[in-house]
N, C-alpha and C positions, 0 to 999 in steps of 0.2 A: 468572295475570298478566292485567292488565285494557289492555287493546289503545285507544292512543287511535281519537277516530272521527273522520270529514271531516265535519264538516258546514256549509263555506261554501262556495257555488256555485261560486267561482272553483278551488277547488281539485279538485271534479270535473272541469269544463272541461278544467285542466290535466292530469291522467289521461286525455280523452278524447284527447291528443294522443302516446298512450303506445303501449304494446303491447296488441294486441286481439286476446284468442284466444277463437274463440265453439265454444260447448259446447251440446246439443242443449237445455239446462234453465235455462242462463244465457251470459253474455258478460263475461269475466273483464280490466279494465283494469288495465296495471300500471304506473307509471312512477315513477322515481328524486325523491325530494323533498328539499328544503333543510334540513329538519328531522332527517334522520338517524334517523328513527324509523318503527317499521312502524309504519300507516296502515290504516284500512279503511273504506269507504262503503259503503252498499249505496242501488239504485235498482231502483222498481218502476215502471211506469206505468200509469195506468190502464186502457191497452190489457189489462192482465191479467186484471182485474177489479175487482170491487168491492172496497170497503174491506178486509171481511171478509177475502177471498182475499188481498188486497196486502199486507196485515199477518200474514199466516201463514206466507206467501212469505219476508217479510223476518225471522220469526224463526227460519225454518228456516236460511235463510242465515248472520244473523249465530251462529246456533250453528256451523255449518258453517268459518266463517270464525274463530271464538275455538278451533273443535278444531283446525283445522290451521294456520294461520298460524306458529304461537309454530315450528313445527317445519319449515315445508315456506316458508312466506314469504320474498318477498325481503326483507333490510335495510336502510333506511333508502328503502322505496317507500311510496307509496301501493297498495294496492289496491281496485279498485271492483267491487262483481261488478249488473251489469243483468239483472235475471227478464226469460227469455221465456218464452212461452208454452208451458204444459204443464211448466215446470218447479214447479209446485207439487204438480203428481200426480208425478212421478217418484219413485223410490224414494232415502232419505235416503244408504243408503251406496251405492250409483248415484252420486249426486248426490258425494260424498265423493271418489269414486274420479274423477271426471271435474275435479273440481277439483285433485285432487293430478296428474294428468296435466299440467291447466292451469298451477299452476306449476311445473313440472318444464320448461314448455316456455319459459314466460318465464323461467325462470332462465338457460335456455339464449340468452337475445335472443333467439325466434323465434317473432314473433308471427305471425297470421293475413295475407294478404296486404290492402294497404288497399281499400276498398270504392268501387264505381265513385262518382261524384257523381250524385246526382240530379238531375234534372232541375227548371229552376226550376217556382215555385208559378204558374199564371195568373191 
């Protein structure tokens, strides 16, 4: 089953205003969308690295995300999952089992607690 993808900025946005459960390899966004259909983004930055690395990152993810989704996903959400760092070294079913945790918990509504604001830029 081929999983539609996000890919206009405003509907990440709208994810980032969702549930956020962060994982030691990534940061799993999940929120309810109009479409009724599961959803999936992924996001690298290049705080992670170079190309190379960012784009290895993202294809270990999006396998990650087409093995479990179809079974462990919410319905009709989005999901976004953010690389941090060192999740490109982790190990794949590591990585697997921390994301099956992840949605298990946003299924549950309970996402991580919100993050303080930072402080402005000078």
């Amino acid at each position: 089953m081929k999983l539609p993808v996000l890919s206009r900025r405003a509907d990440f946005l709208a994810a980032n205003r969702g549930l956020r459960i962060a994982r030691p390899g990534f940061v799993l966004l999940a929120r309810p969308n109009e479409a009724d259909a599961m959803r999936f983004g992924i996001t690298v930055t290049k705080k992670i690295g170079n190309a190379v690395v960012r784009n290895r990152m993202k294809r270990r993810f999006r396998e990650l995300l087409r093995d479990a989704l179809p079974a462990e996903g919410l319905a009709g959400h989005d999901h976004v999952l953010i690389g941090r760092e060192g999740g490109v070294e982790r190990d794949f079913a590591l990585l697997r089992q921390e994301l099956s945790a992840a949605l298990a918990k946003a299924a549950q509504g309970k996402g991580d607690p919100p993050r303080k604001a930072r402080p402005p830029k000078k």
